[in-house]
C-alpha positions in Angstrom: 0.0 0.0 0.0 1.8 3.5 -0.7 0.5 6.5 1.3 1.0 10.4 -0.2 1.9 13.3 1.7 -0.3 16.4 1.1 0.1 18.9 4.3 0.1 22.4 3.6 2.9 23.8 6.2 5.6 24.5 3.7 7.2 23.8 0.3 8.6 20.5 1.2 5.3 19.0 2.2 3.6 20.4 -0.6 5.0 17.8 -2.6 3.6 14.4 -3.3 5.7 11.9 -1.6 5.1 8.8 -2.3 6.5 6.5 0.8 6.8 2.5 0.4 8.9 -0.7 1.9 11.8 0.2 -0.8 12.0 3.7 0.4 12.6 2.5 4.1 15.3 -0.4 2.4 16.7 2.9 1.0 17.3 4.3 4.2 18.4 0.9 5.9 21.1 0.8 3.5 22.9 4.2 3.8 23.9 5.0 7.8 22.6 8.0 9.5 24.2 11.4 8.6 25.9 11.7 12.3 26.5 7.8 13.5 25.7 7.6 17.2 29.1 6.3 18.0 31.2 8.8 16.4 30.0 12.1 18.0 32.5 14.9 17.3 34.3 15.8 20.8 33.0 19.6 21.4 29.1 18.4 20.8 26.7 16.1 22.5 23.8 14.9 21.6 22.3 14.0 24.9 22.5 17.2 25.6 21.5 18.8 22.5 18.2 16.6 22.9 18.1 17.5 26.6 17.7 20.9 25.2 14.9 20.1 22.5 13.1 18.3 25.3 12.9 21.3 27.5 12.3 24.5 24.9 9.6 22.7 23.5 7.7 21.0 26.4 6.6 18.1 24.1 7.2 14.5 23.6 5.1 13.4 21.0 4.5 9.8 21.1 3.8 7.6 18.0 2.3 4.2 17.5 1.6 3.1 14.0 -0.3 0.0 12.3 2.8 0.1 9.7 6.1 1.6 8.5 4.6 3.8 6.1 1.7 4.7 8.0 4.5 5.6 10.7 6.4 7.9 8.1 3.3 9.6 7.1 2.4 10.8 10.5 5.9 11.1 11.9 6.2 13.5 8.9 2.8 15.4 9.8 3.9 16.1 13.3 7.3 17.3 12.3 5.9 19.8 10.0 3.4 21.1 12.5 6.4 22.1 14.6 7.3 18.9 16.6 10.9 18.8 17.4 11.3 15.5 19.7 9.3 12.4 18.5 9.0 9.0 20.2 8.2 6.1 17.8 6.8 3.2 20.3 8.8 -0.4 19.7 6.1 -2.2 18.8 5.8 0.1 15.7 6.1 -2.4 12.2 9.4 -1.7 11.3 10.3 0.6 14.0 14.1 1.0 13.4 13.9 1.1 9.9 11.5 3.9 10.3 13.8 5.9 13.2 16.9 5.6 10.4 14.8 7.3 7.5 13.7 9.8 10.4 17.3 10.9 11.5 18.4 11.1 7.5 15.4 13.0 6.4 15.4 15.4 9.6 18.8 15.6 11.2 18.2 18.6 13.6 15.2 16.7 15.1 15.1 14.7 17.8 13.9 11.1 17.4 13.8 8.1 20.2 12.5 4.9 20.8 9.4 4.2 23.4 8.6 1.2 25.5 12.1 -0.7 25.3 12.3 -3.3 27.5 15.3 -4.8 27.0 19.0 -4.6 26.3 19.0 -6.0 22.7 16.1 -3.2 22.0 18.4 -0.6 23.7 21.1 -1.4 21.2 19.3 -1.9 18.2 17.9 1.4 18.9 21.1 3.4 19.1 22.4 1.6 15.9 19.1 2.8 14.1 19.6 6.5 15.4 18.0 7.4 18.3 19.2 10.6 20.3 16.8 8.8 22.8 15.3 6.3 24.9 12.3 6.0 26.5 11.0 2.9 29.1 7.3 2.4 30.9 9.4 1.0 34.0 12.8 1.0 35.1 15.0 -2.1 34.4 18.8 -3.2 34.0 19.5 0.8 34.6 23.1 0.5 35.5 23.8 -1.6 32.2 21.5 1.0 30.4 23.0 4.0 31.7 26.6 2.7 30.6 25.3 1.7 27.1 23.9 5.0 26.1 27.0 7.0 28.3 29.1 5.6 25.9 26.6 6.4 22.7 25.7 10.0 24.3 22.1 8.9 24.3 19.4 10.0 26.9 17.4 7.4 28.8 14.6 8.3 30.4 13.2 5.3 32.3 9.4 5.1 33.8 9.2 5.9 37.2 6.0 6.4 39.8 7.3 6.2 43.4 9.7 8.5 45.0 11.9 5.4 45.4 11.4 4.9 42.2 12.5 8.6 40.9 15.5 8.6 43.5 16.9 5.2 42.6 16.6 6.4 38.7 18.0 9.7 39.3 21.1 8.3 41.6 21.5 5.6 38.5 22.2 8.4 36.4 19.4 9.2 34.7 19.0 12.7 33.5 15.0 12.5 33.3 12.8 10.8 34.5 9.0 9.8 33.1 6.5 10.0 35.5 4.4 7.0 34.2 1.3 6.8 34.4 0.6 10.6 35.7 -3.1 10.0 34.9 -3.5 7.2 37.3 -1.0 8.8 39.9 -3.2 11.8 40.0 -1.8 14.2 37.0 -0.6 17.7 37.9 -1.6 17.1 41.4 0.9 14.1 41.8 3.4 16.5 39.6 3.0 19.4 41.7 3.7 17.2 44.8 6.4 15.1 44.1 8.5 17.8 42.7 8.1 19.0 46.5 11.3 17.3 47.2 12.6 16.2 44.0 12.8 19.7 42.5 16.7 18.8 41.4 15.3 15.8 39.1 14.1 16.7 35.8 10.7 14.9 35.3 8.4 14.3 32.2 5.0 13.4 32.6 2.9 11.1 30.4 -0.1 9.1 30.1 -3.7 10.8 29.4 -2.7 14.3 29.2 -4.3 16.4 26.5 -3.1 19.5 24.6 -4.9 22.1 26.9 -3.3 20.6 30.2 0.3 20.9 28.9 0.4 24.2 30.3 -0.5 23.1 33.7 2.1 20.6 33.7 4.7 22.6 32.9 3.2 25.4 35.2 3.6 22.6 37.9 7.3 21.5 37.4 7.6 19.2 34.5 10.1 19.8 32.0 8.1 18.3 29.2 4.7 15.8 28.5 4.2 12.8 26.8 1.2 12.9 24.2 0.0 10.6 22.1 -3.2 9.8 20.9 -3.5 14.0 22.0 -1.4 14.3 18.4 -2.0 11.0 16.8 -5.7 10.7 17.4 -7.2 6.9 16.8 -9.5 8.8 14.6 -7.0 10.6 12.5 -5.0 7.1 12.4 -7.7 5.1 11.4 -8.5 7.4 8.8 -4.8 7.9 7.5 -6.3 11.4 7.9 -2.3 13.3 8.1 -4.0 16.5 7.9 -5.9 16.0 11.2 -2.6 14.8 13.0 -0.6 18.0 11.4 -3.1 20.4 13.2 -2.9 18.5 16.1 0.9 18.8 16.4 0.6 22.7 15.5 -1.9 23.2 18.4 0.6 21.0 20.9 3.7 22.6 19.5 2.0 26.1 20.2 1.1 25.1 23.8 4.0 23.8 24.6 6.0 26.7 23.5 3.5 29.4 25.1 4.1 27.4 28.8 7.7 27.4 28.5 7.4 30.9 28.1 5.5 31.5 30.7 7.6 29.6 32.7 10.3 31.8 32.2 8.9 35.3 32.9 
């Protein structure tokens, strides 16, 4: 099945773009325009995505029924002003997808979501990713080393303060408050960052574009949204339109609380 791209937001994705398996071999084939193990010495990419995370306030979070369909809307939230993107692991294709990503958007920031194990950590990091993201926290110390030596963030799930301490003393440099839905939302935000105000936090789970202010307002550094961007309705549909207005109206929030933050 081949999917076109038709979003208004600029020259580029005025263009047809016709996106199938070979396209993604393509990509397979030639290795990402800055390899993740040969970072030159005066820059970092965990820090440069550190950054992205924090000026823009959003993660946005992508599961897809297939690589293309993956592309598509990874392509619509990019061009409605999304800057860090997660692609979930159980996305067809995931890495392939993740290499074309880093080729066809170098200054962007694109990770992998729910990896659960070692082999997924590496695989990940071969494919690309300036980041990692986990719905618990596992193997840390072994996971912490591996992406040290990659300068790759991890940012492993955490709901206690136990939790959050044990992550943050591991080495983490963030840590996902997961899920902040369940836990309360900006309530439980607001009081755990009572005594953890020296650990960077991201919360996700449930939150919708017109809470990310509140979040941010309360001491996150950044939200998780998914289906807020990448609708079941809009994915169902193929409708890439529907997700590229979605991303513009997160995008915009996110940027108006960091903002506001600041003053």
């Amino acid at each position: 099945m081949v999917f076109t791209s038709t979003l208004p937001c600029n020259s580029v994705s005025q263009i047809q773009r016709p996106f199938t398996r070979s396209h993604l071999q393509q990509h397979q084939c030639a290795p990402p325009s800055s390899p993740p193990f040969l970072k030159p010495s005066s820059f970092s990419s965990s820090n440069h995505t550190y950054s992205l995370i924090q000026d823009s306030a959003v993660i946005a979070c992508l599961r897809a029924n297939s690589a293309e369909q993956a592309m598509e809307a990874a392509r619509a939230a990019v061009n409605g002003g999304i800057t860090v993107l997660e692609i979930v692991r159980s996305t067809p294709g995931v890495f392939e997808v993740l290499q074309a990503l880093v080729n066809e958007y170098p200054t962007m920031a694109f990770g992998v979501g729910t990896v659960l194990t070692v082999e997924d950590v590496k695989a990940a990091i071969k494919a690309g990713a300036k980041f990692l993201m986990s719905p618990a926290t596992f193997n840390v110390y072994d996971i912490i080393d591996t992406v040290r030596d990659a300068d790759v963030l991890y940012i492993p799930g955490v709901m206690t303060p136990t939790e959050i301490l044990s992550a943050h003393n591991a080495g983490a440099k963030i840590v996902k408050i997961y899920p902040v839905s369940a836990l309360g939302g900006v309530r439980y935000i607001s009081a755990i960052m009572k005594p953890f105000s020296h650990i960077p936090m991201v919360a996700s789970q449930g939150i919708t574009i017109d809470s990310v202010g509140d979040y941010i307002a309360r001491g996150a550094i950044s939200v998780v949204l998914s289906d807020a961007i990448f609708s079941k309705e809009a994915m169902n549909q193929n409708n890439f339109n529907a997700v590229n207005q979605l991303a513009k109206s997160a995008a915009l929030q996110g940027k108006n609380a960091v903002e506001r933050k600041k003053r």
